[in-house]
Backbone as a printed PyTorch tensor [residue, N CA C, xyz], in Angstrom:
tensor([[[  0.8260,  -1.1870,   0.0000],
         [  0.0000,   0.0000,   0.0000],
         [  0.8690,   1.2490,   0.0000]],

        [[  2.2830,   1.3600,   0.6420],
         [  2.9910,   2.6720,   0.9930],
         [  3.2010,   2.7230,  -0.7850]],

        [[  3.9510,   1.4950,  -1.4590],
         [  4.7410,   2.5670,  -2.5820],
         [  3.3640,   2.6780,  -3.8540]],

        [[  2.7020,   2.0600,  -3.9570],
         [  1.8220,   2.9230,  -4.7820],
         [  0.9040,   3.9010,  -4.4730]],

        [[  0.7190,   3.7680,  -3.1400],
         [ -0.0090,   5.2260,  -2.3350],
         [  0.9160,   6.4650,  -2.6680]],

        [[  2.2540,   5.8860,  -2.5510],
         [  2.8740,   7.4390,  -2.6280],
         [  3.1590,   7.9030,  -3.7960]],

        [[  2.9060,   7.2630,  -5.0040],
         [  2.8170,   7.7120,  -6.5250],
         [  1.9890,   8.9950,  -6.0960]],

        [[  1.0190,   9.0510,  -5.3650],
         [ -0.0590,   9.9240,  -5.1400],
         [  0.8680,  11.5130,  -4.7750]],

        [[  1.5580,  11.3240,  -3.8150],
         [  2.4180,  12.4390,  -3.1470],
         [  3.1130,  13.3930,  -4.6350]],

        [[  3.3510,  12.8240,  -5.5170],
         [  4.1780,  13.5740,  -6.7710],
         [  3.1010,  14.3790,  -7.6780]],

        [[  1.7080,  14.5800,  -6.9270],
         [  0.8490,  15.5120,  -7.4360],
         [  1.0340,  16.6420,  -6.3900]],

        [[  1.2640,  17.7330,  -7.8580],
         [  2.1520,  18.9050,  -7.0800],
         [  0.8270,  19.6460,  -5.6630]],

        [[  0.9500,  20.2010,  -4.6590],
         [  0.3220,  21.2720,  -3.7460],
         [ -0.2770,  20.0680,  -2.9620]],

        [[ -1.4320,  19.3470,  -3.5020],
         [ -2.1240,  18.4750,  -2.6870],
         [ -1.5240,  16.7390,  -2.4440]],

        [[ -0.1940,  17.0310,  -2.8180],
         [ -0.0150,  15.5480,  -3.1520],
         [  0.1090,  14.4770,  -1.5180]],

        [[  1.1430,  15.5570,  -0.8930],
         [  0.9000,  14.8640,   0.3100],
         [ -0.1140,  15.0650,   1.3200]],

        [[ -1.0770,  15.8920,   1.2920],
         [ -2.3170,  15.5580,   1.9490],
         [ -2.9810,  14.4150,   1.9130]],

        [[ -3.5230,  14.1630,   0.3270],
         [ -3.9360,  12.9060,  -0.3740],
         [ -3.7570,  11.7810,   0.2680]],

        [[ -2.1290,  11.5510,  -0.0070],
         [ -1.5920,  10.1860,   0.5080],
         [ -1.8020,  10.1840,   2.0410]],

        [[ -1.8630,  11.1860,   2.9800],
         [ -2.5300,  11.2730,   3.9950],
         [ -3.8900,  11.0440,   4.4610]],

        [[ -4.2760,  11.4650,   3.8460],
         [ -5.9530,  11.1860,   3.6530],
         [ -6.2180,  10.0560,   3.3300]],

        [[ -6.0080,   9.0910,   2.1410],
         [ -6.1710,   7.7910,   2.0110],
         [ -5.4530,   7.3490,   3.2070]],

        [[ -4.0580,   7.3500,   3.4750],
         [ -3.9860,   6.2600,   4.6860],
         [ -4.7440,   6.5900,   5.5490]],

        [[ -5.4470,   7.7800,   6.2860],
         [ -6.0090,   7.4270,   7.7000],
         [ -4.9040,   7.9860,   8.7970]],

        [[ -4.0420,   8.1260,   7.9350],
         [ -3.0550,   8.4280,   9.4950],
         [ -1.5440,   9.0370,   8.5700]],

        [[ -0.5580,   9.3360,   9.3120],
         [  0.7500,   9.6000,   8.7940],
         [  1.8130,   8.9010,   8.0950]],

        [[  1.3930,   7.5140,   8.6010],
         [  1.8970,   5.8740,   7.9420],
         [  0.8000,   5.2550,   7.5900]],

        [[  1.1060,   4.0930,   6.9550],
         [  0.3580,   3.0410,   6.7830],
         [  0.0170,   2.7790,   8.3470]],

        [[ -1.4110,   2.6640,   8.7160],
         [ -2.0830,   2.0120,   9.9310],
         [ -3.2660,   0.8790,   9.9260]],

        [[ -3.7450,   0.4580,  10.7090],
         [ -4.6370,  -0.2100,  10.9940],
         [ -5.7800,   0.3690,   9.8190]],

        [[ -6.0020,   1.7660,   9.6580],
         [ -6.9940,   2.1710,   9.4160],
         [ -7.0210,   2.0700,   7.5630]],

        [[ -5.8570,   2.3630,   7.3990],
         [ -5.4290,   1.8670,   6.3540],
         [ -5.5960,   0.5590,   5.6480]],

        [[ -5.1070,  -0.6250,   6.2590],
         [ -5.6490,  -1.9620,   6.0670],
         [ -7.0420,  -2.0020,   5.9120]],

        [[ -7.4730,  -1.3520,   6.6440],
         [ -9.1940,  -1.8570,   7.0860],
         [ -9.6090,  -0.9000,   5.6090]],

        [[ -9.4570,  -0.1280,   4.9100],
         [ -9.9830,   0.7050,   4.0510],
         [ -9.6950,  -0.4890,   2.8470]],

        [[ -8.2160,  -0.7310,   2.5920],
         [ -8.0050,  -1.3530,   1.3790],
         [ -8.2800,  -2.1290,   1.1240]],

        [[ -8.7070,  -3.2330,   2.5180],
         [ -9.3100,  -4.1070,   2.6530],
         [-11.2650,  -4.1420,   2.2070]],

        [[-11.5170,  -3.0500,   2.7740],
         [-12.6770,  -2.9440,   2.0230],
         [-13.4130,  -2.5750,   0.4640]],

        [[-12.3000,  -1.8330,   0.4410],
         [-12.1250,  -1.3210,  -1.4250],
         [-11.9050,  -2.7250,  -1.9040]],

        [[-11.0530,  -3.7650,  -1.7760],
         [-10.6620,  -5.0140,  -2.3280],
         [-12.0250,  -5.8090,  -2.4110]],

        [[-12.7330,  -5.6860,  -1.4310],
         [-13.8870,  -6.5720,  -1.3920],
         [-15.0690,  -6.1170,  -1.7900]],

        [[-15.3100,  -5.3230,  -1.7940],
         [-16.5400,  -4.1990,  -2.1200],
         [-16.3150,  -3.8170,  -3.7990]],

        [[-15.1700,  -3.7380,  -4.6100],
         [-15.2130,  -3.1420,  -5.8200],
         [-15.4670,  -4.6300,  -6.8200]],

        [[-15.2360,  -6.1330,  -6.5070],
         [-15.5190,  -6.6880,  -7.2030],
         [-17.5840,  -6.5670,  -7.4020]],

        [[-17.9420,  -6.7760,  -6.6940],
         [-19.3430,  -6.2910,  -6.8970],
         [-20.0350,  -5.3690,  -7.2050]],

        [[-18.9140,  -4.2610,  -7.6950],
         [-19.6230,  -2.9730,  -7.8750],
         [-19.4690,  -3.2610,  -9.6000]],

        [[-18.3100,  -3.7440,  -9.7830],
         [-17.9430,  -3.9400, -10.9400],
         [-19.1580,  -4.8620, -11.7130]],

        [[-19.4950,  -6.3960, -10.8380],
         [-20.2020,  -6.7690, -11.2850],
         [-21.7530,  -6.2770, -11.7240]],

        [[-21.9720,  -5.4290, -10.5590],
         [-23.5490,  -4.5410, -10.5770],
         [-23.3800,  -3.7410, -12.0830]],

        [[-22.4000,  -3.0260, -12.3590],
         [-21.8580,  -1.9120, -13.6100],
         [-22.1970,  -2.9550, -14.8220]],

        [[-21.9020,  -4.2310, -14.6190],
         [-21.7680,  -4.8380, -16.0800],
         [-23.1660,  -5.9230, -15.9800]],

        [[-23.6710,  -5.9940, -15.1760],
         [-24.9100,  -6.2800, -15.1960],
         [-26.1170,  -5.2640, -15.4780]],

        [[-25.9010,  -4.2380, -15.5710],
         [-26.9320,  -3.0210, -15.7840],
         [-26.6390,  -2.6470, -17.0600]],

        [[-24.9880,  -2.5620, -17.4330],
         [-24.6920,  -2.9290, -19.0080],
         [-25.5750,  -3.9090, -20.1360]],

        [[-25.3930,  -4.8740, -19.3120],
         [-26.2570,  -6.0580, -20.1990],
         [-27.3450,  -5.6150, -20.4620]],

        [[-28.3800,  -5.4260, -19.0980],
         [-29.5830,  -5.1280, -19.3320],
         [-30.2040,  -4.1740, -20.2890]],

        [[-28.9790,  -3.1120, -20.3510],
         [-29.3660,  -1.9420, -21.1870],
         [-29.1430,  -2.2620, -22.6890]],

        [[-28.3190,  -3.1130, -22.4950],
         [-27.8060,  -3.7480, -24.1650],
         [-28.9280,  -4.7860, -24.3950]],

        [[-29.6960,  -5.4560, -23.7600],
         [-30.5490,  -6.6890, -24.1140],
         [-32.0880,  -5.4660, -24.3920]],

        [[-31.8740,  -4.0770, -23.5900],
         [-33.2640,  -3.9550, -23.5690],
         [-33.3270,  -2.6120, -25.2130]],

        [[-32.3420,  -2.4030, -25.5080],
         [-32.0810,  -1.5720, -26.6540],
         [-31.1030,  -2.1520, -28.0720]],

        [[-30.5400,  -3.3190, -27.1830],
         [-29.8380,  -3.7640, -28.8320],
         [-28.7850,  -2.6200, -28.9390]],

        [[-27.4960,  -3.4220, -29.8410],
         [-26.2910,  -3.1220, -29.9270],
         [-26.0520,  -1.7880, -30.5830]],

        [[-25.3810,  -1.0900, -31.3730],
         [-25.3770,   0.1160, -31.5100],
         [-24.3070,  -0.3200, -33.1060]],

        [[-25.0710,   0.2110, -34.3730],
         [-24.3510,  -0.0230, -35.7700],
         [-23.5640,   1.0430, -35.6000]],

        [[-22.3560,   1.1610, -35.4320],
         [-21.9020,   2.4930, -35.8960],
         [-21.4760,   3.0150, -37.3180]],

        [[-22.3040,   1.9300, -38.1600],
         [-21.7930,   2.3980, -39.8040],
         [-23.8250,   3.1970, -40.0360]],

        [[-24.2190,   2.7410, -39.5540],
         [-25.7030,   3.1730, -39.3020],
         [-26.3050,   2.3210, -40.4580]],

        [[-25.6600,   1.4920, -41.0470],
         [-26.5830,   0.4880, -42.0540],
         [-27.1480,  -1.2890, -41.3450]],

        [[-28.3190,  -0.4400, -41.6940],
         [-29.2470,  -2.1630, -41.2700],
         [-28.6670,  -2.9800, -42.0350]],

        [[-27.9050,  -4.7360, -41.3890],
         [-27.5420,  -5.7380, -41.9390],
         [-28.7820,  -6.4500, -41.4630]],

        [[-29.7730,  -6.6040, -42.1270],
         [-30.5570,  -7.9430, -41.8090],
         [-29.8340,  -9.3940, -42.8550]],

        [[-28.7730,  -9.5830, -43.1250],
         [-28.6590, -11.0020, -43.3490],
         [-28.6350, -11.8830, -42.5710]],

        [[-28.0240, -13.2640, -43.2360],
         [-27.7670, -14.4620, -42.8350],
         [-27.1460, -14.6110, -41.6070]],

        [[-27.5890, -14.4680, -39.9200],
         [-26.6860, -14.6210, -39.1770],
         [-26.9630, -15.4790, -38.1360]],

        [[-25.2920, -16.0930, -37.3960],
         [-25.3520, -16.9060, -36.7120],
         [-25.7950, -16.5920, -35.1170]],

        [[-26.7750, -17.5010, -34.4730],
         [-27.2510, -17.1550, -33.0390],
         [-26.1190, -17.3380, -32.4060]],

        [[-26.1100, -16.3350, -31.3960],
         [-25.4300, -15.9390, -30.2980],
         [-25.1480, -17.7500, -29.4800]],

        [[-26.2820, -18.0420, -28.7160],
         [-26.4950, -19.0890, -28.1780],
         [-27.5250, -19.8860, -29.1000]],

        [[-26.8150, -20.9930, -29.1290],
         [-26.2830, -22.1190, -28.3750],
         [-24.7500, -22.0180, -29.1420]],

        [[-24.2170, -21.0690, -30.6610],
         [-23.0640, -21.7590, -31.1010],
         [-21.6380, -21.5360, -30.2740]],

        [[-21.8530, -19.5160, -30.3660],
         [-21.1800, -19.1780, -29.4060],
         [-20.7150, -19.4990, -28.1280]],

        [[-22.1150, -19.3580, -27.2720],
         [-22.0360, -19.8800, -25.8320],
         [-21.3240, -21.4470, -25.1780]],

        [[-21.6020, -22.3830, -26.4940],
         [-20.8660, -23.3100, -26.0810],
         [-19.1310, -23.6310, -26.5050]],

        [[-18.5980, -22.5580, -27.4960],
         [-17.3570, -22.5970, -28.2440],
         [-16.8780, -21.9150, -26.8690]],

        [[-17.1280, -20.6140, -26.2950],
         [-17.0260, -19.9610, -24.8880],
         [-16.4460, -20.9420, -23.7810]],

        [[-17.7910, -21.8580, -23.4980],
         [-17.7980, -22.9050, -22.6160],
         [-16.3930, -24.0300, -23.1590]],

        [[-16.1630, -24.3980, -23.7080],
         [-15.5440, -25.3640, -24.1230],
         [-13.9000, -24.5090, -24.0940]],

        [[-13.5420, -23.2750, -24.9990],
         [-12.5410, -22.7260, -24.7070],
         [-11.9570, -22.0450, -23.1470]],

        [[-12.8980, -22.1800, -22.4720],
         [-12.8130, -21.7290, -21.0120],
         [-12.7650, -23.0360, -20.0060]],

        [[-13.1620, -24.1870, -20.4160],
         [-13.1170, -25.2860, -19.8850],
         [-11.5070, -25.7320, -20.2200]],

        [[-11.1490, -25.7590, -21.3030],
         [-10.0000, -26.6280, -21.8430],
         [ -8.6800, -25.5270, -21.1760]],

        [[ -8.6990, -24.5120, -21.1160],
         [ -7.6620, -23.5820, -20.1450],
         [ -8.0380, -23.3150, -18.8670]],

        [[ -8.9850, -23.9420, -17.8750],
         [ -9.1840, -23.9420, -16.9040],
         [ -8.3370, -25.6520, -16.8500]],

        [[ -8.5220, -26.5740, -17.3850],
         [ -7.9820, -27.6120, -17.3750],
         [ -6.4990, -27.6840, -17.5940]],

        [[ -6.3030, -27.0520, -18.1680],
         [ -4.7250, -26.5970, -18.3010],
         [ -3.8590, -26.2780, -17.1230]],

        [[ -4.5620, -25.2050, -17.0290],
         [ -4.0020, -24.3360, -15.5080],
         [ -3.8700, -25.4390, -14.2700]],

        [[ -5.2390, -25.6810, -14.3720],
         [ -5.2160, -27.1310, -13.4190],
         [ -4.1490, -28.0650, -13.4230]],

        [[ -4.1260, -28.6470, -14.3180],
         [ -3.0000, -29.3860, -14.6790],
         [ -1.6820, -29.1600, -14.1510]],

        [[ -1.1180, -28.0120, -14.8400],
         [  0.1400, -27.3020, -14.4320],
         [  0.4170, -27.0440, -12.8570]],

        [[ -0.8400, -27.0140, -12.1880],
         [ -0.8600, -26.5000, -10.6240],
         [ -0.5030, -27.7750, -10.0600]],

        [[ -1.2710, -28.6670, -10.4340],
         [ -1.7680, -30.1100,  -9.3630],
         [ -0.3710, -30.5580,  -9.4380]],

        [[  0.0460, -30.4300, -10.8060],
         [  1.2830, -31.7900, -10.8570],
         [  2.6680, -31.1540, -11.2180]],

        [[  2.9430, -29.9020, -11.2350],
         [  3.9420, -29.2810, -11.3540],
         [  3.5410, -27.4950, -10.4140]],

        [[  3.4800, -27.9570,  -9.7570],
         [  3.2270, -26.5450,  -8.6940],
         [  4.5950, -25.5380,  -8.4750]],

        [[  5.9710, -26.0090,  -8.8690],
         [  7.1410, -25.3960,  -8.4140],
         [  7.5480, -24.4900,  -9.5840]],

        [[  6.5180, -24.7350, -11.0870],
         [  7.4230, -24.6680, -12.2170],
         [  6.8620, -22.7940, -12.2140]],

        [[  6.2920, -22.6320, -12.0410],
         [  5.6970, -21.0590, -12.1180],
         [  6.2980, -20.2510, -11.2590]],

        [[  6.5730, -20.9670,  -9.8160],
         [  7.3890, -20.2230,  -8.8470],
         [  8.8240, -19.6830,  -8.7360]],

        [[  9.2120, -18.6090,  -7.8340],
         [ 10.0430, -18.0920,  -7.3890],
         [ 11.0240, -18.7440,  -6.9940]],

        [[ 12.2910, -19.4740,  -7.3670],
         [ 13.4570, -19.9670,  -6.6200],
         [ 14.1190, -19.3350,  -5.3830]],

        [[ 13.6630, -17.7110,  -5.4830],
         [ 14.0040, -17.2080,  -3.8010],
         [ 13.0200, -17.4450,  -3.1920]],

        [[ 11.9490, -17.6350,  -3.0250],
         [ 11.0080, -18.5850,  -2.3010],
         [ 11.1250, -19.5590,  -1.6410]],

        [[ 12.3850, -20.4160,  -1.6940],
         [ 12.8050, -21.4780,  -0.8570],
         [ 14.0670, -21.1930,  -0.0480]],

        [[ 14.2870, -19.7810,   0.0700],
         [ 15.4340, -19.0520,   0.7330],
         [ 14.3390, -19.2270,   2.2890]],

        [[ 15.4510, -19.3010,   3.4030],
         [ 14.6200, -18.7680,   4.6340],
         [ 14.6490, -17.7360,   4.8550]],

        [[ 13.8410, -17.3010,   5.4410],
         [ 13.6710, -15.9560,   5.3460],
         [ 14.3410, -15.5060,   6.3240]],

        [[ 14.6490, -13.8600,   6.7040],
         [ 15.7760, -13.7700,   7.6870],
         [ 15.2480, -12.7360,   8.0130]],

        [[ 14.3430, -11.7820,   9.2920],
         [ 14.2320, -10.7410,   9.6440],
         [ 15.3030,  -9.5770,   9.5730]],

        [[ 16.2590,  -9.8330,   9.9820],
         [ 17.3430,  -9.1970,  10.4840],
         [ 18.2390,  -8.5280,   9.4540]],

        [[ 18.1700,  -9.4980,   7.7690],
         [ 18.9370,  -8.5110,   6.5290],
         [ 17.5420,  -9.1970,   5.4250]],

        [[ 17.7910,  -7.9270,   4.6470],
         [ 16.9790,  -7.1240,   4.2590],
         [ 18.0660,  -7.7070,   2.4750]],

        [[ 17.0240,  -8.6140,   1.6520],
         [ 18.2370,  -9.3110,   0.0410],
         [ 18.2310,  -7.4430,  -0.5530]],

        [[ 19.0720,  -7.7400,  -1.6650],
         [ 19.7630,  -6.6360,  -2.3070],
         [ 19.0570,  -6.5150,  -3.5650]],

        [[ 18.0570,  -7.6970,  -3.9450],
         [ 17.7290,  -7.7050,  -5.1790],
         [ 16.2050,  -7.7460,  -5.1560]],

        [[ 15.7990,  -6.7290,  -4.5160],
         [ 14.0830,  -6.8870,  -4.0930],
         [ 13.8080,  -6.1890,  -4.9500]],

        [[ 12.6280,  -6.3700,  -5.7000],
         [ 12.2120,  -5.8770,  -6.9620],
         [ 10.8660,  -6.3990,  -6.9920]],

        [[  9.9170,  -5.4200,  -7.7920],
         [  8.4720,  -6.0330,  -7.7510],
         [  8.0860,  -7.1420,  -9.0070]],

        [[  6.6710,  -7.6030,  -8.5500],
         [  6.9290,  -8.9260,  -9.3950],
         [  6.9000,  -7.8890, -10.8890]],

        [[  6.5330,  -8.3890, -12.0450],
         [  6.7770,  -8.0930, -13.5820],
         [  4.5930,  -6.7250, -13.6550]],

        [[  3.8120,  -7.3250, -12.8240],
         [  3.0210,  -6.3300, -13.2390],
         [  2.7610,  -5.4650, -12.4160]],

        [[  3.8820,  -5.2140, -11.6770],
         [  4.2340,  -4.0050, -10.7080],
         [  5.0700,  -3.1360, -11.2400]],

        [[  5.8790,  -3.5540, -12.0820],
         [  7.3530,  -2.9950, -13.0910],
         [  6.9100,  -1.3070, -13.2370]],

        [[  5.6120,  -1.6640, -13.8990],
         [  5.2710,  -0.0180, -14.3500],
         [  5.3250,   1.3850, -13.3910]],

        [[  4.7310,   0.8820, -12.0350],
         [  4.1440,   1.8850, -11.0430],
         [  5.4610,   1.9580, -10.5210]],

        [[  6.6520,   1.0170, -10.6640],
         [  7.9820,   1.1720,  -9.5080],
         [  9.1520,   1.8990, -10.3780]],

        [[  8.7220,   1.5820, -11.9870],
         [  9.3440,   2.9300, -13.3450],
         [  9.1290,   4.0510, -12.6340]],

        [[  7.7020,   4.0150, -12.7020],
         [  7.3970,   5.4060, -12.2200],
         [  7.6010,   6.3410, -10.8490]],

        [[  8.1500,   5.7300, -10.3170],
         [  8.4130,   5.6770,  -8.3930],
         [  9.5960,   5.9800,  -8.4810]],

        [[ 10.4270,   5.3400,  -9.2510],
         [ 11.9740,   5.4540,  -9.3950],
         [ 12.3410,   6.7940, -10.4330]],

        [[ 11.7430,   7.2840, -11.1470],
         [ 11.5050,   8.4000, -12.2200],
         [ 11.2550,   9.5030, -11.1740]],

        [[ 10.7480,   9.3080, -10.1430],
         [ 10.3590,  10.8520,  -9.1600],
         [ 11.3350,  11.0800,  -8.3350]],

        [[ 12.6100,  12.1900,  -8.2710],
         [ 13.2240,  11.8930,  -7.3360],
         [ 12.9540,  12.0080,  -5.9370]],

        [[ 13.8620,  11.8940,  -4.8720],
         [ 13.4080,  11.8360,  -3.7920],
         [ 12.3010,  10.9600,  -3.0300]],

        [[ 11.7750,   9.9430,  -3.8150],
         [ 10.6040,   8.9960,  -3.5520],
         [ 11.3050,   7.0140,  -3.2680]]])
């Protein structure tokens, strides 16, 4: 939560209020957890509510031509051809994944992962995983941060 909260601080006048304001306090605190923690759990359903009211509005008005010419031809139903090519391509890479987990669980992982861990020193080569890369470019691009 600290180093992408503080991307926030490099917005010039209000920046460190902000990052104040989201944490709750002067550091990362309790109050902090308890917020991100709720944003984490609370935004998958908001998301879902957004794309369920999507649908509805798309099922209750139909798609939008943007060439503005009526195609009434020859076309294929949505369901059953689609829905089951869906089903079947989402089945066969859920089976995959599976696969790879059950019976090779080590091959995806971290080799410093089987380091013990050591309170006391702090490795030299800590770096975020690969879809963190961007926000820690950008962290490292601000000086003083």
């Amino acid at each position: 939560a600290t180093v992408i909260t503080n991307l926030l601080s490099a917005i010039p006048y209000i920046g460190s209020d902000l990052v104040q304001w989201i944490w709750g306090a002067f550091s990362v605190d309790k109050a902090t957890l308890t917020r991100f923690f709720a944003l984490h759990f609370i935004l998958p359903f908001i998301i879902t509510a957004l794309v369920l009211v999507h649908l509805l509005f798309l099922h209750e008005t139909g798609s939008n031509n943007p060439t503005g010419i009526m195609s009434n031809s020859d076309k294929v139903p949505f369901h059953p051809y689609y829905t089951l090519k869906d089903l079947l391509g989402i089945t066969l890479v859920i089976f995959i994944l599976m696969t790879l987990v059950l019976f090779s669980p080590d091959l995806l992982g971290d080799p410093d992962n089987y380091n013990p861990a050591n309170p006391l020193n702090t490795p030299p080569h800590i770096k975020p995983e690969w879809y963190f890369l961007f926000a820690y470019a950008i962290l490292r691009s601000i000086p003083n941060k």
